[in-house]
C-alpha positions as CSV (number, residue, x, y, z in Angstrom):
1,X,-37.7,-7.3,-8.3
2,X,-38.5,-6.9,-4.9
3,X,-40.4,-10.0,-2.6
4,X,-41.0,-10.3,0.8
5,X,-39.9,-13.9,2.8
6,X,-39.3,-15.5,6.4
7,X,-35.6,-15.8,6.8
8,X,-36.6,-19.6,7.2
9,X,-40.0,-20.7,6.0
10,X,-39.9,-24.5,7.3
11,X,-40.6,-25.5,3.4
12,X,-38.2,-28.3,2.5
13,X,-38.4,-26.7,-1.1
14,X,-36.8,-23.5,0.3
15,X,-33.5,-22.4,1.1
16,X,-32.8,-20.3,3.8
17,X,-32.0,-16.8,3.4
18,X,-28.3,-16.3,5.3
19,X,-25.4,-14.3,4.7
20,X,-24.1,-16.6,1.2
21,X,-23.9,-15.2,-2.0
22,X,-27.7,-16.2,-3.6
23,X,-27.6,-17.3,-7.0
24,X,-30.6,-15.8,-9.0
25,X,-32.0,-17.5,-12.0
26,X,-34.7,-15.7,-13.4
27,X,-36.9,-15.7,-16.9
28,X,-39.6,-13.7,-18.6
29,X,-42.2,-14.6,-21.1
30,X,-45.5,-13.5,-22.4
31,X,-48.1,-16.3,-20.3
32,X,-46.9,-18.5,-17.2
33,X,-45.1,-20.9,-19.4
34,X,-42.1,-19.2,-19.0
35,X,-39.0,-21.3,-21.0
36,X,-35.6,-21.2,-20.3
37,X,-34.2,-20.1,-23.8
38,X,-31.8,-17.6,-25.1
39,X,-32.5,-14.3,-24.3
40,X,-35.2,-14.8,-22.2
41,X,-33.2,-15.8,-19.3
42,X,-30.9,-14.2,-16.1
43,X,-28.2,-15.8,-14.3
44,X,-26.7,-13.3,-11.6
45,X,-24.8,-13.7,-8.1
46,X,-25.8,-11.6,-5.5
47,X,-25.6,-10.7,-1.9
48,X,-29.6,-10.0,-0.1
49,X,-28.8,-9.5,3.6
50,X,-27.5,-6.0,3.1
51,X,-28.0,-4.1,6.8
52,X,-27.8,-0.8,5.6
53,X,-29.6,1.6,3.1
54,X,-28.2,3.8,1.1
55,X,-31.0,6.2,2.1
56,X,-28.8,5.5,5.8
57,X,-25.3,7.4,4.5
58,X,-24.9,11.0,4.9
59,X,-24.0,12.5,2.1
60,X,-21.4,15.4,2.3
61,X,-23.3,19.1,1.1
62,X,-18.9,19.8,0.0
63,X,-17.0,16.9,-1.0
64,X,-14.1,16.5,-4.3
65,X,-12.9,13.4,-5.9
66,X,-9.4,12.4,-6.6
67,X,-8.5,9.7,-9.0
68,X,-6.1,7.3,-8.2
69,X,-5.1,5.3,-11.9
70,X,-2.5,4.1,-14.6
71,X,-2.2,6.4,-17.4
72,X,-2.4,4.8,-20.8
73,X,-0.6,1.5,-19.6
74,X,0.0,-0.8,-22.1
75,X,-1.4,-4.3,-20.5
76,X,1.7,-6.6,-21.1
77,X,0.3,-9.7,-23.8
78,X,0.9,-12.3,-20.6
79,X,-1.4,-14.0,-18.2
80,X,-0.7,-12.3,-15.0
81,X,0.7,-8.9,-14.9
82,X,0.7,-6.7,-11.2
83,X,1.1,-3.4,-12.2
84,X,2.2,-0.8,-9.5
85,X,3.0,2.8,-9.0
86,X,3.6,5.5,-6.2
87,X,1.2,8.6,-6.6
88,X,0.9,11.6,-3.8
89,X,-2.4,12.0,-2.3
90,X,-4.4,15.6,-2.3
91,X,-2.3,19.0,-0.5
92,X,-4.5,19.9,1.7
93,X,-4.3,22.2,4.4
94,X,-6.6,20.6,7.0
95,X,-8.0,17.3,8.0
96,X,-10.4,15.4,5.6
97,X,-12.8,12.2,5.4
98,X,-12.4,9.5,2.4
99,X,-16.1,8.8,2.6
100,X,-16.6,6.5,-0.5
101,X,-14.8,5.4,-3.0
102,X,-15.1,3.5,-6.3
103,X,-13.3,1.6,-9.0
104,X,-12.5,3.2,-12.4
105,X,-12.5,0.4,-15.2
106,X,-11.9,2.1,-18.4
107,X,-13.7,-0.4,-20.8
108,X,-15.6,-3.0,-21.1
109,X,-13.1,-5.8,-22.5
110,X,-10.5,-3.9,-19.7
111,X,-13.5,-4.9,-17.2
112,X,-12.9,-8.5,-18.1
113,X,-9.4,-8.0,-17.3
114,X,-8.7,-6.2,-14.2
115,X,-8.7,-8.7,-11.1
116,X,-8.7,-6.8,-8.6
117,X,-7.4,-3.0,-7.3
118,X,-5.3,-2.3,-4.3
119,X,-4.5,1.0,-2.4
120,X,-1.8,0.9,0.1
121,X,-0.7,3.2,2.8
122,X,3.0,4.6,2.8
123,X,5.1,5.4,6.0
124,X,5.9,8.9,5.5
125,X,9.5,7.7,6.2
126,X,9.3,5.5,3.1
127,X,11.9,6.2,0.9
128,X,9.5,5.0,-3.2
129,X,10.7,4.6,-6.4
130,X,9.2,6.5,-9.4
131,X,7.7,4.9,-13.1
132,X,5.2,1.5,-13.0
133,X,7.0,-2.1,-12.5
134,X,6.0,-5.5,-11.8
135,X,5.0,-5.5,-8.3
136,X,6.6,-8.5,-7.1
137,X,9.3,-8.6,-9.4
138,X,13.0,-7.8,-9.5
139,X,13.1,-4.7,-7.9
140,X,11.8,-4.7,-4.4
141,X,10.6,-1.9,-3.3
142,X,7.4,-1.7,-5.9
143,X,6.1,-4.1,-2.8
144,X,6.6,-1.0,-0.4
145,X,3.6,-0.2,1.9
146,X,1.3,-2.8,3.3
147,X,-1.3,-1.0,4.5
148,X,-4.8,-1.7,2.9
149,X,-6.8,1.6,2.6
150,X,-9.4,0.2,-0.1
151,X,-9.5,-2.3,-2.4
152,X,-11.9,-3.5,-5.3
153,X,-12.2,-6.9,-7.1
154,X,-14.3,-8.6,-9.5
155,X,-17.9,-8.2,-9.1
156,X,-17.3,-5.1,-6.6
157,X,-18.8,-1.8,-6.9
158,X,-18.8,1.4,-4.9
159,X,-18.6,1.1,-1.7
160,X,-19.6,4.7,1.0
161,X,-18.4,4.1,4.7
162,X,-20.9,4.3,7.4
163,X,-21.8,7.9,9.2
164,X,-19.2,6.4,12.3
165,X,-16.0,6.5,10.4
166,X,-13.7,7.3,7.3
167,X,-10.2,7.3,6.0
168,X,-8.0,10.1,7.5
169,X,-5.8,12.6,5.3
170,X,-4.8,15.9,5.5
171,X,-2.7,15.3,8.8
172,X,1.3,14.8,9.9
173,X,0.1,11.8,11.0
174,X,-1.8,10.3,7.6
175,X,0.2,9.0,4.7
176,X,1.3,10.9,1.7
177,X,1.7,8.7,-0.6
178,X,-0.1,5.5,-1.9
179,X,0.8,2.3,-3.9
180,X,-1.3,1.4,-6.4
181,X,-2.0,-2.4,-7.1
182,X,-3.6,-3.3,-10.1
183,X,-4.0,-7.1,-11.3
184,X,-4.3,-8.0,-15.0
185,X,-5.5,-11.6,-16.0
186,X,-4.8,-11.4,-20.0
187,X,-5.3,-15.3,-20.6
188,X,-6.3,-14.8,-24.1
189,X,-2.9,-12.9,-24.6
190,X,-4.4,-10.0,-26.4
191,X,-2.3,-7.6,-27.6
192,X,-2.3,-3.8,-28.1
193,X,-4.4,-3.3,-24.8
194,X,-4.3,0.3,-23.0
195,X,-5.4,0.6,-19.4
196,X,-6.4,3.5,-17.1
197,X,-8.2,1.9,-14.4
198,X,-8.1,3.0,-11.0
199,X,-10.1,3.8,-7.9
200,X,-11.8,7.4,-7.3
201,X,-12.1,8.7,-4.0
202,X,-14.6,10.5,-2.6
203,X,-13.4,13.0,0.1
204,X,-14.8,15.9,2.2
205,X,-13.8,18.5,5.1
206,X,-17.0,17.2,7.1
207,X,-15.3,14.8,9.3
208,X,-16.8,11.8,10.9
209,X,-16.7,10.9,14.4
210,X,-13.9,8.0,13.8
211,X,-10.7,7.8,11.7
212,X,-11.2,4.0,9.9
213,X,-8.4,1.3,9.1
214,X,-8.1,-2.4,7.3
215,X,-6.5,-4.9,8.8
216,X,-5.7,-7.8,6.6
217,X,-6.2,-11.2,7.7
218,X,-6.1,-15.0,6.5
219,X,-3.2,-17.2,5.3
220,X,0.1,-15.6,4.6
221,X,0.2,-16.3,0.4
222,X,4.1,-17.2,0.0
223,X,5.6,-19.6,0.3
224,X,3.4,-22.6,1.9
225,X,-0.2,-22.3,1.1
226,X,-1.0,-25.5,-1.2
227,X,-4.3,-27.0,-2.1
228,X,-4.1,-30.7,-3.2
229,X,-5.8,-31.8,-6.4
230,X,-9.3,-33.9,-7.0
231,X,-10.1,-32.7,-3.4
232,X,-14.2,-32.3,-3.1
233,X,-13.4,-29.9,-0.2
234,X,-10.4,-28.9,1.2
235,X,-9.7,-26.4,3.8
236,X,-7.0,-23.8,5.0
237,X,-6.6,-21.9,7.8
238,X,-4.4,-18.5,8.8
239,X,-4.4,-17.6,12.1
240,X,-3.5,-13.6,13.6
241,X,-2.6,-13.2,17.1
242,X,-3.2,-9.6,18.6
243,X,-1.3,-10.2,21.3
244,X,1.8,-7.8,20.0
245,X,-0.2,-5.2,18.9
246,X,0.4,-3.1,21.6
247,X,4.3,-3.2,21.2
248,X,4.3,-3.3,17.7
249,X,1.8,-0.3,17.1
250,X,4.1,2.1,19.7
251,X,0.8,2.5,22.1
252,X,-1.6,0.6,23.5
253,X,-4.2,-0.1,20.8
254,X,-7.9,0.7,21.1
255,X,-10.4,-2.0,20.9
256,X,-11.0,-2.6,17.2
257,X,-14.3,-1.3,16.1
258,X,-15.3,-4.0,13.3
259,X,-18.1,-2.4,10.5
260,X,-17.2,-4.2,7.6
261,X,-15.4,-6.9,5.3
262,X,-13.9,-7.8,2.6
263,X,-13.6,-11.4,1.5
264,X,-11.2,-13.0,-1.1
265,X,-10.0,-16.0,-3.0
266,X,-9.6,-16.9,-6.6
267,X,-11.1,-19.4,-8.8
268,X,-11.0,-22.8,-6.4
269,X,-12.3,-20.6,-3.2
270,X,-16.0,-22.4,-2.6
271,X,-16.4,-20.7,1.3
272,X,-14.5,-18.6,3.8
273,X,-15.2,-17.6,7.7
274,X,-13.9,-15.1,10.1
275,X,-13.7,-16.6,13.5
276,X,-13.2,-14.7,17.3
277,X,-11.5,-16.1,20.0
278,X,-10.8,-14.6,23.4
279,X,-8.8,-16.8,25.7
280,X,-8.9,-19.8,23.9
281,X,-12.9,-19.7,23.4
282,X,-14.7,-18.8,20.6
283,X,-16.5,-15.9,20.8
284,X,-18.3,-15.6,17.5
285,X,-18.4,-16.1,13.8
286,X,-17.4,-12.6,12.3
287,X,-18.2,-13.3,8.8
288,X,-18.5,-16.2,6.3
289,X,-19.6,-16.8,2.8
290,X,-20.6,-20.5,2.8
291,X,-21.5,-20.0,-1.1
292,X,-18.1,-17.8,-2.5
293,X,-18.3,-16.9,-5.8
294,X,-15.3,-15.4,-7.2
295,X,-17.4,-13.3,-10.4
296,X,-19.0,-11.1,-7.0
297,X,-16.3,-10.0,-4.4
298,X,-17.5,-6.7,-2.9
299,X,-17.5,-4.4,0.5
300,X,-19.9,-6.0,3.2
301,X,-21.5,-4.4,5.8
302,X,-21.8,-6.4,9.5
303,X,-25.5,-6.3,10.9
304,X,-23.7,-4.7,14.1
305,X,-20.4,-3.7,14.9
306,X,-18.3,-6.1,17.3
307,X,-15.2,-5.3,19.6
308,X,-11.7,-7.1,19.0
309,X,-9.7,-6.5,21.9
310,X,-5.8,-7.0,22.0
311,X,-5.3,-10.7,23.0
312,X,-7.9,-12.0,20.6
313,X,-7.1,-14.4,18.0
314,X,-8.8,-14.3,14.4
315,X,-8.7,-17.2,12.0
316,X,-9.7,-17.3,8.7
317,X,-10.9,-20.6,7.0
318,X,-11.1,-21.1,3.6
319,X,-12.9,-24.2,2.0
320,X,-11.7,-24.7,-1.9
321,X,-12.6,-27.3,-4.5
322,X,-10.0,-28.9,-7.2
323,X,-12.2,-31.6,-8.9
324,X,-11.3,-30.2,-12.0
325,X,-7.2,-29.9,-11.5
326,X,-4.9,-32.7,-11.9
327,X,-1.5,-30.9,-10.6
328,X,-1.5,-29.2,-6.7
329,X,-2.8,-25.5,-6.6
330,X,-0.1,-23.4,-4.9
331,X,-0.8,-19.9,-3.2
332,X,0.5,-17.0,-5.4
333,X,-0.3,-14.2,-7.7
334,X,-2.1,-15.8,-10.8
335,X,-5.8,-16.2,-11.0
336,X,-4.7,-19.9,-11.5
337,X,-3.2,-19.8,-8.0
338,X,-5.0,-19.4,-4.9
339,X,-5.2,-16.8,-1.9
340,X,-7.0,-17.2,1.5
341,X,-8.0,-13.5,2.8
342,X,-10.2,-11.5,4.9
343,X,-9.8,-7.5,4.6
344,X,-11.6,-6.1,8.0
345,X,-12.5,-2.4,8.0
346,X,-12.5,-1.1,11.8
347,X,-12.2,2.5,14.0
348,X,-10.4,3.4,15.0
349,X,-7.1,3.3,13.2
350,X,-3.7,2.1,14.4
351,X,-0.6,1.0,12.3
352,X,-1.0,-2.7,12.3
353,X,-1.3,-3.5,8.3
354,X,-1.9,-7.4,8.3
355,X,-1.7,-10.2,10.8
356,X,-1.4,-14.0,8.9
357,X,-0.4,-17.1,9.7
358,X,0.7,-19.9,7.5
359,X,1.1,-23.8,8.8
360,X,4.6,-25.2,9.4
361,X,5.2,-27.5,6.0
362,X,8.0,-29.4,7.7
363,X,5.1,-31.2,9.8
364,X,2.8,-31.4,7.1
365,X,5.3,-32.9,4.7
366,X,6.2,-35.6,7.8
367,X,3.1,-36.7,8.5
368,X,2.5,-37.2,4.6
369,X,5.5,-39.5,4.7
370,X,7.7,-37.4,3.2
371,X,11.5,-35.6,4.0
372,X,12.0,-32.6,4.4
373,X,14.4,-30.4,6.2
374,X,13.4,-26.9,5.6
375,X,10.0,-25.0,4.3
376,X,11.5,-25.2,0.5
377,X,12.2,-28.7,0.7
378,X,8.3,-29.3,2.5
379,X,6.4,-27.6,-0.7
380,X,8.6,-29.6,-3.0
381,X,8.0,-32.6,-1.2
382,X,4.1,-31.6,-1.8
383,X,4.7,-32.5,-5.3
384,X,5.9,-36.2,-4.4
385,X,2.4,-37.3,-2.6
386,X,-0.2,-39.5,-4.2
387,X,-3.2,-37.6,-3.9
388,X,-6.7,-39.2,-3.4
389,X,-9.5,-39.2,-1.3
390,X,-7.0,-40.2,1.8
391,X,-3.6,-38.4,1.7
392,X,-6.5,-35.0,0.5
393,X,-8.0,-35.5,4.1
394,X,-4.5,-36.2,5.9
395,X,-3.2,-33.5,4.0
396,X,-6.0,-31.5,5.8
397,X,-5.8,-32.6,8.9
398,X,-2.1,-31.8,9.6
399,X,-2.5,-28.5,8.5
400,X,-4.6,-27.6,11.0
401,X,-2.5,-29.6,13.5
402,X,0.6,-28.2,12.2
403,X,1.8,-25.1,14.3
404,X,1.0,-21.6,12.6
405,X,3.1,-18.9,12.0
406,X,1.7,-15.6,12.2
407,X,3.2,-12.5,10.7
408,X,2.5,-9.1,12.1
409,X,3.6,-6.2,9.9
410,X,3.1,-2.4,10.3
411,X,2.4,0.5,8.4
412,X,6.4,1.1,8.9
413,X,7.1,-2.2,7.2
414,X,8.0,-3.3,10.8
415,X,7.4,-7.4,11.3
416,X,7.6,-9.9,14.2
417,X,6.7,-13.3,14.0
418,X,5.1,-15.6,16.7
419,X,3.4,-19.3,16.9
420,X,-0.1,-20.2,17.1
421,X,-2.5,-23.3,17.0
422,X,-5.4,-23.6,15.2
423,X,-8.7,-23.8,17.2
424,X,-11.9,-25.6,16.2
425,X,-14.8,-23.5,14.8
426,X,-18.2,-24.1,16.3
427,X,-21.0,-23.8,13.8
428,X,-24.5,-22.6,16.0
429,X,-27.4,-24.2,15.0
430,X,-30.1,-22.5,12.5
431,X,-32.8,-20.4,14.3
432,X,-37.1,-21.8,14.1
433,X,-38.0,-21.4,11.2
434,X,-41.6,-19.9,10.5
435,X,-44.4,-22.8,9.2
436,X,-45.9,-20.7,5.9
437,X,-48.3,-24.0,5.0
438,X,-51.7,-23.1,4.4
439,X,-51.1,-19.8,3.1
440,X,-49.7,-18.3,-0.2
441,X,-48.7,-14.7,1.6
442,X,-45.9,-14.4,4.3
443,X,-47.7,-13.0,7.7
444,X,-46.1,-11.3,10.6
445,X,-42.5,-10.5,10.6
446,X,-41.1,-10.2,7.6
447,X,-37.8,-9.2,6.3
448,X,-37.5,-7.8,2.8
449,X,-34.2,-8.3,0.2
450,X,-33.7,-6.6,-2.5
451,X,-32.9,-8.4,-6.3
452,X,-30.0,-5.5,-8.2
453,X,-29.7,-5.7,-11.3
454,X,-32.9,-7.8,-12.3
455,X,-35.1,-6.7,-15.2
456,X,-38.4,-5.9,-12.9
457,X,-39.3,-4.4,-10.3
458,X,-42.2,-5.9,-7.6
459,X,-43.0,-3.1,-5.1
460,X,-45.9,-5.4,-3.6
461,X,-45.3,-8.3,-1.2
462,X,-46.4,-12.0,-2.0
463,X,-48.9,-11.3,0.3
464,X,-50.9,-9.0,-2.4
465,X,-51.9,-11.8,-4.5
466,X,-55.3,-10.9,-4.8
467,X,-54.5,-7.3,-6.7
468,X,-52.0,-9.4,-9.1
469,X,-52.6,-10.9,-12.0
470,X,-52.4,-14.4,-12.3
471,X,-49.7,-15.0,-15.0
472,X,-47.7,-12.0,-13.2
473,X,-48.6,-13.9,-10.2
474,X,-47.4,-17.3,-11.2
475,X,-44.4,-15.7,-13.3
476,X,-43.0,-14.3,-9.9
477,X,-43.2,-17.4,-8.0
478,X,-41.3,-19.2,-10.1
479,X,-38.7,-16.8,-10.5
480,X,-38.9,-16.8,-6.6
481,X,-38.3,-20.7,-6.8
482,X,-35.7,-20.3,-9.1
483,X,-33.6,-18.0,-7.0
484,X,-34.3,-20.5,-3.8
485,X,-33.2,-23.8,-5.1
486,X,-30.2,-22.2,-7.3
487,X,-27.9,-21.4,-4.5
488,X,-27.5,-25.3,-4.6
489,X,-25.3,-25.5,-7.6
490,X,-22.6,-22.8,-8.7
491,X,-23.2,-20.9,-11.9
């Protein structure tokens, strides 16, 4: 389906058409009484601001793909398992481009499965064990190498860098070796399961301009991040200070060249933003998703790139909603637990591999009423408040008050730790929108998105009315209604 609409129409009965995740309800029928019954319906998240065309992306004349998966793992018969491994990346003899990549899901029932899929960097000093373990689990060092290369999660799909940049290999400088990440969710406990999944990468001699990095960003998972329950709304923040990048990274860092992003929570996550600051002002909104859905995370493009310089400060907000939980949600690994991130993709690369911050619990816990003399006694002491309407906005409120912590780690596994506060986000008004009374077709200016996935396909505009007929005519507005006043509700 393809339609043609004003970002803002100045209809009351419209929603505007932003950066959010758009729910689409559509139908199909034989007249212009379409009914929403089984089988004749569509219910699909997706994203319609995307800034670039495929048709935009070179395409390599030589390129090779190299798959990065489990071999016929058994997926363990519990709810959350984190599978990882160490695997080399290609021999090669000169320098090559990662250009795309994309995720391997080995079945459908699998597909159900798999949460998400990580790729980390090694240190080429790294010293990795062999075999597949737990990733967070007794043995340490299957959490080895921080560095995000790419990553893929529910909803996501291939993903081809822009012409400017790509991941690096081939060099003394580039890593090695990789850690692979892969998240199972087996709630129904099914047993006998065998897994394969990976990511394939896409790789060529025909270098870009840029070598690309990922900086992760947002609230540091373990041990603090809580979310309180029966909360409407409820937000957290994670603040990164750049100021140490140039000491941490071994030379002064290059402005950060930011294409792309990356956003991520699980099931409670209702809205995140990516917020700029330069000394002490904000400078812009980098991202958001004011309508999350966890069933689409994918690869975004930025309608332009923007400049991070050293000394900047990035916060990442995260809005979640527990009306449905009775016990608090505490940050961790299971789909039932919650995570506050923000992967940014940038040129060009330096070893900085995350930046978080996390809020001091001691102050949080104190101005909920409660004792506490270290960070394990403040999350226990969580479990102690009365939660309602009140100590849910309290609860709030010191945690942006409280001082943040922010971890820096690089590629090396080195860390340093400094102190932040977290600065208010200013929200800029909407632009004009256009008055389209009077008139069925959209004149002027017009921007075009584009429905995947939907059963038709529209190559006119609105505006052709007069060459359509009328129960295709009245069959496409109100799928176009439906998609406009479904972003309202979550699916």
């Amino acid at each position: 389906m393809r339609f043609k609409r004003y970002f803002q129409t100045c209809d009351p009965n419209d929603l505007d058409i932003t950066g959010d995740t758009a729910r689409l309800i559509s139908a199909f029928g034989t007249d212009d009484t379409v009914q929403f019954s089984k089988g004749q319906r569509f219910l699909n998240s997706l994203f319609l601001m995307r800034v670039i065309s495929p048709t935009e992306l070179n395409d390599p004349k030589i390129f090779f793909t190299y798959d990065l998966k489990l071999n016929d793992f058994p997926i363990p018969v519990d709810e959350t398992t984190y599978a990882c491994t160490f695997i080399p990346l290609p021999i090669l003899k000169q320098k090559h481009h990662i250009y795309k990549f994309e995720p391997i899901i080995t079945t459908h029932q699998n597909r159900s499965m798999v949460h998400h899929i990580l790729v980390y960097a090694c240190g080429n000093g790294s010293v990795l064990p062999t075999g597949i373990s737990d990733c967070y689990g007794a043995n340490p060092d299957f959490a080895l190498c921080s560095q995000v290369v790419v990553g893929w999660a529910v909803g996501g799909g291939s993903y081809q860098f822009p012409n400017e940049a790509a991941i690096s290999i081939g060099t003394p400088m580039d890593p090695q070796y990789i850690r692979l990440e892969i998240h199972y969710s087996n709630f129904d406990l099914i047993p006998g399961l065998i897994d394969n999944s990976g990511i394939r990468l896409y790789y060529t001699p025909d270098l870009r301009p840029n070598d690309m990095g990922v900086l992760q960003t947002g609230v540091f998972t373990f041990p603090v991040h809580f979310i309180p329950p029966g909360a409407d709304t409820y937000k957290s923040y994670g603040l990164c200070k750049s100021s140490q990048f140039n000491e941490m990274n071994g030379t002064p860092v290059p402005d950060l060249k930011v294409f792309g992003f990356l956003l991520h929570t699980h099931l409670a996550g209702r809205g995140l933003k990516v917020v700029q600051y330069r000394n002490g002002e904000q400078v812009r909104i980098i991202c958001e998703d004011n309508k999350y859905d966890f069933s689409l995370q994918e690869t975004r493009d930025l309608k332009e790139v923007i400049t991070i310089k050293v000394g900047d400060e990035i916060l990442v907000e995260c809005n979640f909603q527990t009306l449905d939980r009775t016990e608090i949600t505490f940050g961790g690994p299971s789909t039932l637990n919650e995570m506050c991130l923000a992967f940014l993709f940038y040129y060009p690369r330096n070893n900085i591999s995350s930046c978080m911050g996390y809020p001091d619990i001691q102050q949080i816990a104190h101005a909920l009423g409660q004792e506490a003399s270290d960070a394990m006694e403040g999350m226990i002491a969580m479990n102690y408040v009365e939660w309602n309407n009140e100590t849910i906005k309290n609860a709030e409120k010191a945690a942006k008050e409280a001082d943040q912590i922010v971890m820096i780690k690089t590629i090396d596994e080195l860390q340093k730790n400094e102190s932040g506060i977290i600065r208010d986000i200013t929200i800029s008004e909407s632009g004009l929108c256009h008055d389209i009374s009077g008139h069925l077709g959209v004149r002027g200016s017009q921007v075009t998105a584009n429905l995947q996935g939907a059963a038709a396909v529209i190559s006119q505009a609105l505006s052709t009315a007069e060459i359509l007929p009328l129960p295709l005519l009245l069959l496409t507005q109100l799928a176009f209604t439906w998609l406009l006043t479904s972003s309202q509700c979550r699916i």
